[in-house]
MARBA-3410 file (N, C-alpha, C, O; in Angstrom, 1 decimal):
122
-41.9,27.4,30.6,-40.5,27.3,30.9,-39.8,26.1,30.3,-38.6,26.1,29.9 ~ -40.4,25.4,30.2,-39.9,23.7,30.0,-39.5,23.9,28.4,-38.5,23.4,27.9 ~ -40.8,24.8,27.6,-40.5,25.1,25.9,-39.1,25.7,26.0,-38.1,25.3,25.4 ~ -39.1,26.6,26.7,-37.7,27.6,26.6,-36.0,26.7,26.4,-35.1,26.9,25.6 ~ -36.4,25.7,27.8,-35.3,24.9,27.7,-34.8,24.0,26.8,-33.6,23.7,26.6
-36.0,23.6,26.1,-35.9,22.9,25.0,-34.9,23.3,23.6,-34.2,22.7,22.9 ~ -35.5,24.8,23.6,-35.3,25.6,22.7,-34.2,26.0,22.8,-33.8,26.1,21.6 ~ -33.2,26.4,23.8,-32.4,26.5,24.2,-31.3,25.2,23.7,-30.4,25.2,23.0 ~ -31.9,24.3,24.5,-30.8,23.1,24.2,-30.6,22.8,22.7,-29.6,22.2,22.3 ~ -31.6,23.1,21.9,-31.5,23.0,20.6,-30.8,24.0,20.4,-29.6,23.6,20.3
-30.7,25.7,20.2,-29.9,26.4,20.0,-28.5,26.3,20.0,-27.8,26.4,19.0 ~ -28.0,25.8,21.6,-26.7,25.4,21.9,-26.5,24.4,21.4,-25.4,24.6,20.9 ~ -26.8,23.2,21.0,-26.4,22.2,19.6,-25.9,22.9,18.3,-24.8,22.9,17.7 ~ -27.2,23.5,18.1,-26.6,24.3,16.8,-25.4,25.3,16.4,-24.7,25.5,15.4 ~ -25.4,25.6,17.6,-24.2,26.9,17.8,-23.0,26.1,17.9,-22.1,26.4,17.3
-23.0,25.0,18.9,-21.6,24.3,18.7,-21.2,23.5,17.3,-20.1,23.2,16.9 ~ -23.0,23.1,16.3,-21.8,23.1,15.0,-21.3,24.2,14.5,-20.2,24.0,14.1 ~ -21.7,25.3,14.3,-21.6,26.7,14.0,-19.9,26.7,14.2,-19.0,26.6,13.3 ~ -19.6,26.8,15.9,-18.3,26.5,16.4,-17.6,25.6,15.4,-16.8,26.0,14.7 ~ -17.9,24.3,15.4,-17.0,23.0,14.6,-16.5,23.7,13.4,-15.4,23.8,13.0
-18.0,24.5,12.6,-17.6,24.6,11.6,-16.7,26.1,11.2,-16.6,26.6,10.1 ~ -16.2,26.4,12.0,-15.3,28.3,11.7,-14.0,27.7,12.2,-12.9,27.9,11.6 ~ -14.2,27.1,13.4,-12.7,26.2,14.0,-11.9,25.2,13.2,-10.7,25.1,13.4 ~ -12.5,24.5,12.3,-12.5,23.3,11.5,-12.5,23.9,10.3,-11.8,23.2,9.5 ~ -13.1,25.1,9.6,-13.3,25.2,8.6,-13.9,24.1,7.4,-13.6,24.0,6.2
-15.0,23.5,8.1,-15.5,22.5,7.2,-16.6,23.5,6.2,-17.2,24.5,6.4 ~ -16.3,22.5,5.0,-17.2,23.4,3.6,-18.9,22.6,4.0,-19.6,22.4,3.0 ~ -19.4,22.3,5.2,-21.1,22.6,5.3,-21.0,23.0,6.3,-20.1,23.0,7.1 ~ -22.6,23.8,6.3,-22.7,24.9,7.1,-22.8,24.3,7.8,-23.0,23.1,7.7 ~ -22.6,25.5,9.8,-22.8,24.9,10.6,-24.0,24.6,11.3,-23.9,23.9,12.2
-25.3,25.1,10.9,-27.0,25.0,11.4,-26.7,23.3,10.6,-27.4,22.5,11.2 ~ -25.9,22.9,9.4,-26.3,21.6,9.2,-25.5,20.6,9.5,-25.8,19.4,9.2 ~ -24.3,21.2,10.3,-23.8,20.1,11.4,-24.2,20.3,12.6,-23.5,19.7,13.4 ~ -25.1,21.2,13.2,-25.6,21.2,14.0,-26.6,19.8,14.5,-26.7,19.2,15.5 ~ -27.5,19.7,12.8,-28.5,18.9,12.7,-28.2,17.9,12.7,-28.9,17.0,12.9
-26.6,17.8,12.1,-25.9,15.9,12.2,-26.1,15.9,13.7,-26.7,14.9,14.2 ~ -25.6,16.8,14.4,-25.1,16.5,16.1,-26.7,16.1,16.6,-26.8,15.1,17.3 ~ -27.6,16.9,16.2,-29.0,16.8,17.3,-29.1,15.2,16.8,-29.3,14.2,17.6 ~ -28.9,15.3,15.3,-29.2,13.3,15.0,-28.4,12.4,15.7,-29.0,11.6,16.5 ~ -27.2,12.3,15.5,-26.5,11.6,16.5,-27.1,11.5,17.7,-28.0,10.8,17.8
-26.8,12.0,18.5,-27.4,12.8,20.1,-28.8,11.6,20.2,-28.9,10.7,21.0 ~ -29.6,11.9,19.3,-31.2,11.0,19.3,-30.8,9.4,19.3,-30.7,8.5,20.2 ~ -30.3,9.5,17.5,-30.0,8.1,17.4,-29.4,7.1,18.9,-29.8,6.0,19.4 ~ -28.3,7.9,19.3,-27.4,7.1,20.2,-28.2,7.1,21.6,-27.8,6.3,22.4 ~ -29.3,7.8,21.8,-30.2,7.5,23.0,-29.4,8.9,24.0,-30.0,9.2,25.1
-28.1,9.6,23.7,-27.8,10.1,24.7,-29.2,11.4,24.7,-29.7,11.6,25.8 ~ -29.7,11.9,24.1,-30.4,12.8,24.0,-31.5,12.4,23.7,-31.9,12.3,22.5 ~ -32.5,12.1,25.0,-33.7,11.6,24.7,-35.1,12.6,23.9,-35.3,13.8,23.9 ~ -35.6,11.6,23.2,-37.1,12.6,22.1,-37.8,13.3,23.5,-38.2,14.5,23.2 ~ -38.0,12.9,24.4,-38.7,13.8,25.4,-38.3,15.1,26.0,-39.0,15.9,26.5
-36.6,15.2,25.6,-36.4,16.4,26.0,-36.4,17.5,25.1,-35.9,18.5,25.5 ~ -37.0,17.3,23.7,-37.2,18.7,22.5,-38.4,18.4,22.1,-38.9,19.2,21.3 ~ -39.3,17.2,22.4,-40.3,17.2,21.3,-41.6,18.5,21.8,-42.7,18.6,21.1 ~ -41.5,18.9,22.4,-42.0,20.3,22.6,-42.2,21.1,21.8,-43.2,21.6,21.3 ~ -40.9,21.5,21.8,-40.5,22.8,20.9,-40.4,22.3,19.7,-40.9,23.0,18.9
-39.8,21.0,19.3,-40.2,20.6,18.4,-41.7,20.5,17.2,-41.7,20.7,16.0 ~ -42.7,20.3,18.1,-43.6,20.4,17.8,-44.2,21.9,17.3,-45.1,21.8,16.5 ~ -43.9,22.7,17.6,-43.7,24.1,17.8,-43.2,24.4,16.6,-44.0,25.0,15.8 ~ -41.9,24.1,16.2,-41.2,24.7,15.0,-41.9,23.7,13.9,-42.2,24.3,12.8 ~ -42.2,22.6,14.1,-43.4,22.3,13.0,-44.5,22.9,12.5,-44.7,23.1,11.3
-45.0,23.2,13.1,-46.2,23.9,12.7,-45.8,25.5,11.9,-46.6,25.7,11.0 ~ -45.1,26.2,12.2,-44.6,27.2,12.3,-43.7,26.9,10.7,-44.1,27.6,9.8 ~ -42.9,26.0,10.4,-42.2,26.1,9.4,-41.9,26.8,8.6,-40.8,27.3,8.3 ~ -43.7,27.0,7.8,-43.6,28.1,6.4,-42.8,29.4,7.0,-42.3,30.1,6.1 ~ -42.7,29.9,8.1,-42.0,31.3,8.4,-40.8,31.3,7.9,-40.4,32.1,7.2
-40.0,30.0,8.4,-37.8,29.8,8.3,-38.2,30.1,6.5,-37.3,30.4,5.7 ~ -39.3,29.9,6.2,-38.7,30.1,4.6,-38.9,31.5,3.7,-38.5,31.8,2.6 ~ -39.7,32.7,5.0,-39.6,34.2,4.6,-38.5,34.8,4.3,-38.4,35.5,3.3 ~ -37.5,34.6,5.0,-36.1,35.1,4.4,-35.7,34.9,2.9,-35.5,35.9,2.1 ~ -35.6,33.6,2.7,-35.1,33.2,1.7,-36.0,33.8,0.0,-35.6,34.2,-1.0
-37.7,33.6,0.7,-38.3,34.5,-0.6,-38.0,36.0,-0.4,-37.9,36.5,-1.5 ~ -37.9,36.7,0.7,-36.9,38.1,0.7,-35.8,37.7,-0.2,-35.7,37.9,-1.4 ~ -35.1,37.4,0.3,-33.7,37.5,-0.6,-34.0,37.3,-1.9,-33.4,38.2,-2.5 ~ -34.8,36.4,-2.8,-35.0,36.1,-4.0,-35.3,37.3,-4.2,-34.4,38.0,-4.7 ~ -36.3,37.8,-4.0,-37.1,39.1,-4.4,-35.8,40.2,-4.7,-35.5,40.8,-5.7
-35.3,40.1,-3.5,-34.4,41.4,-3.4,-33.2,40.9,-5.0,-33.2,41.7,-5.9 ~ -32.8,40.2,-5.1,-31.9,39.6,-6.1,-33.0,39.7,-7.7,-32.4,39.8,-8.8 ~ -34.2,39.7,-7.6,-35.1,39.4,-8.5,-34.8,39.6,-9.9,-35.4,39.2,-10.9 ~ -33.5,40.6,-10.0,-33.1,41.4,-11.7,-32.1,40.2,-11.8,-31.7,40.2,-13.0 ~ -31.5,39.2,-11.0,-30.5,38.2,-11.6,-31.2,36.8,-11.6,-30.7,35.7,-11.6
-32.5,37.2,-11.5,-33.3,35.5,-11.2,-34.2,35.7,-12.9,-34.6,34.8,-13.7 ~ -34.4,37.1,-12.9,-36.2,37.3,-14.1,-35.7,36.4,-15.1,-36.6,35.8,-15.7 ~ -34.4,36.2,-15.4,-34.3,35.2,-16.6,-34.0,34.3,-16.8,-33.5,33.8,-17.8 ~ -34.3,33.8,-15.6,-34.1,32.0,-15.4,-35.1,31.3,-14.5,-35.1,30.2,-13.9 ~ -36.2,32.5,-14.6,-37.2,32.1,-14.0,-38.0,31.1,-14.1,-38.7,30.7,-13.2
-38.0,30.7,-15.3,-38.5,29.4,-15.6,-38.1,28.2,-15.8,-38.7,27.2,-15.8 ~ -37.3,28.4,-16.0,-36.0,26.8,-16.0,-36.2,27.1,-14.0,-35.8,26.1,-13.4 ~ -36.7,27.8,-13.4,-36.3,27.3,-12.3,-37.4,27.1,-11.6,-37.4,27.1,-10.4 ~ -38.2,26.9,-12.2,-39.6,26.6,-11.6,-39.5,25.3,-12.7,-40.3,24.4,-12.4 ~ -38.7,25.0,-13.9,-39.2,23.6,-14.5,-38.0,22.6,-13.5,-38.0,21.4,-13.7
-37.0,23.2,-12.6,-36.0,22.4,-11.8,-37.3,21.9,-10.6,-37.8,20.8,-10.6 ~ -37.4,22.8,-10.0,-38.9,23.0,-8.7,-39.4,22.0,-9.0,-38.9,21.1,-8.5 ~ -40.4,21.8,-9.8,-41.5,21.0,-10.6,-40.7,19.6,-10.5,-41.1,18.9,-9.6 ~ -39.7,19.2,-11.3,-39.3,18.0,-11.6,-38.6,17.1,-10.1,-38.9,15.9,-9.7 ~ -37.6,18.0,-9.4,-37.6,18.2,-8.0,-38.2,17.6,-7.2,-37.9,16.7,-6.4
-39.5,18.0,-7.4,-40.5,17.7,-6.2,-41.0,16.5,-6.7,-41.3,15.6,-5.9 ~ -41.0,16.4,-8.1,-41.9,15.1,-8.6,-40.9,13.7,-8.3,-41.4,12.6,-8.5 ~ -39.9,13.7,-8.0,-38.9,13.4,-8.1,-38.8,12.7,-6.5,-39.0,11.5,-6.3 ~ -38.4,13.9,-5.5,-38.5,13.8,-4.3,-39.9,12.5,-3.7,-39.9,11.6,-2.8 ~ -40.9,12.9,-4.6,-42.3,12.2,-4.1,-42.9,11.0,-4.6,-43.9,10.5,-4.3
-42.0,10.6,-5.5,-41.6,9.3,-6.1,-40.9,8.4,-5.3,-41.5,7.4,-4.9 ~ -39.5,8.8,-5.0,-38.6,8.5,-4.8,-38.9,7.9,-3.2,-38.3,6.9,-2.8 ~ -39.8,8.4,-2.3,-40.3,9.4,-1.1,-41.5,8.0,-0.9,-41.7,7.3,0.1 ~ -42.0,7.9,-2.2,-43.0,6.4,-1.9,-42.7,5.2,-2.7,-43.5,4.3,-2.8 ~ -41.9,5.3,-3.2,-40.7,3.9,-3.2,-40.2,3.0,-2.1,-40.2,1.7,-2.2
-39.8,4.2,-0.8,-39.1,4.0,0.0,-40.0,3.6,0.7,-39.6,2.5,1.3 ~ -41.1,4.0,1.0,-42.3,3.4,2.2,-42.7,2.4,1.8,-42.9,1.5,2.6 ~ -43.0,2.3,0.5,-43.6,1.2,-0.4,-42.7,-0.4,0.5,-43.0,-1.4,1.1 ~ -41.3,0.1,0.0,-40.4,-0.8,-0.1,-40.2,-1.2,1.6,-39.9,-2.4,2.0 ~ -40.3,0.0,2.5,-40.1,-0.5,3.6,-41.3,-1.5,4.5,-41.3,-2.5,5.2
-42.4,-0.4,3.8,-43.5,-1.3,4.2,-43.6,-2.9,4.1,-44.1,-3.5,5.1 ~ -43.3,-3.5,3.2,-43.4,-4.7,2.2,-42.2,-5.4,3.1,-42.5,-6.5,3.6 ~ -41.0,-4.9,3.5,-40.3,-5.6,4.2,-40.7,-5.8,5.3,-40.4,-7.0,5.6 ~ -41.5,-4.8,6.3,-41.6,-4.8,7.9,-42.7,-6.0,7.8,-42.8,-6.9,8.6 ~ -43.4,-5.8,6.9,-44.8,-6.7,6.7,-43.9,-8.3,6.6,-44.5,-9.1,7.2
-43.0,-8.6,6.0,-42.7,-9.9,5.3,-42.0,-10.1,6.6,-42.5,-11.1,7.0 ~ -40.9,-9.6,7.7,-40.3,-9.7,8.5,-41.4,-10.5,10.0,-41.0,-11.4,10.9 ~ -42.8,-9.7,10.0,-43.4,-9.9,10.9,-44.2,-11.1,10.7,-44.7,-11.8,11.6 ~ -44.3,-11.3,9.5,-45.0,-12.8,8.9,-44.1,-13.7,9.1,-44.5,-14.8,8.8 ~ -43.2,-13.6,9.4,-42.1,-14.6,9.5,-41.7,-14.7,10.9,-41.0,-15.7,11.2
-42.0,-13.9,11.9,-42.1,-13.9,13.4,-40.5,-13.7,13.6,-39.9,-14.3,14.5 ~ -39.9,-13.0,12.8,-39.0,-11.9,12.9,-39.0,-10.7,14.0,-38.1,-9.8,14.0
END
């Protein structure tokens, strides 16, 4: 019961950016002002990690499924993709290498600071 609620409360987040965004007519979707709201919500403490990390946990593991649609739809579109199919797997490729660089820069860089801050009894 407790997953359900969770799930739920996440739903109704999402759905009121959904709302923001048809009422407002803002140009990003609303599942991704949804996910501004759930962040806000955390960051600001009003919505504590204990009350989704449940379900949270849940939709992690699970992940690779949210991305069956999307390889449906490619497939189904497949006669306006066959010819850029490779430029779009050399975007993919460079993308990711990109992402995973960029991705341990940032750890690198944060590491090195948290490390120098605590040496200093910061």
């Amino acid at each position: 019961m407790k997953t359900l609620k969770e799930f739920s409360l996440i739903l109704i987040i999402l759905f009121i950016g959904q709302v923001l965004q048809q009422k407002y007519n803002i140009p990003v979707p609303g599942t991704i002002l949804g996910m501004i709201i759930l962040l806000l919500l955390l960051i600001t403490r009003v919505l504590k990690i204990e009350r989704i990390e449940k379900i949270s946990d849940v939709l992690l593991k699970h992940l690779t499924l949210f991305f069956v649609p999307s390889v449906v739809g490619i497939m189904n579109l497949f006669d306006k993709v066959k010819g850029i199919w490779v430029y779009l797997l050399i975007i993919l490729f460079i993308s990711t290498i990109v992402v995973m660089v960029v991705t341990g820069l940032t750890i690198q860089f944060l590491d090195k600071h948290i490390v120098n801050k605590h040496r200093k009894g910061a």
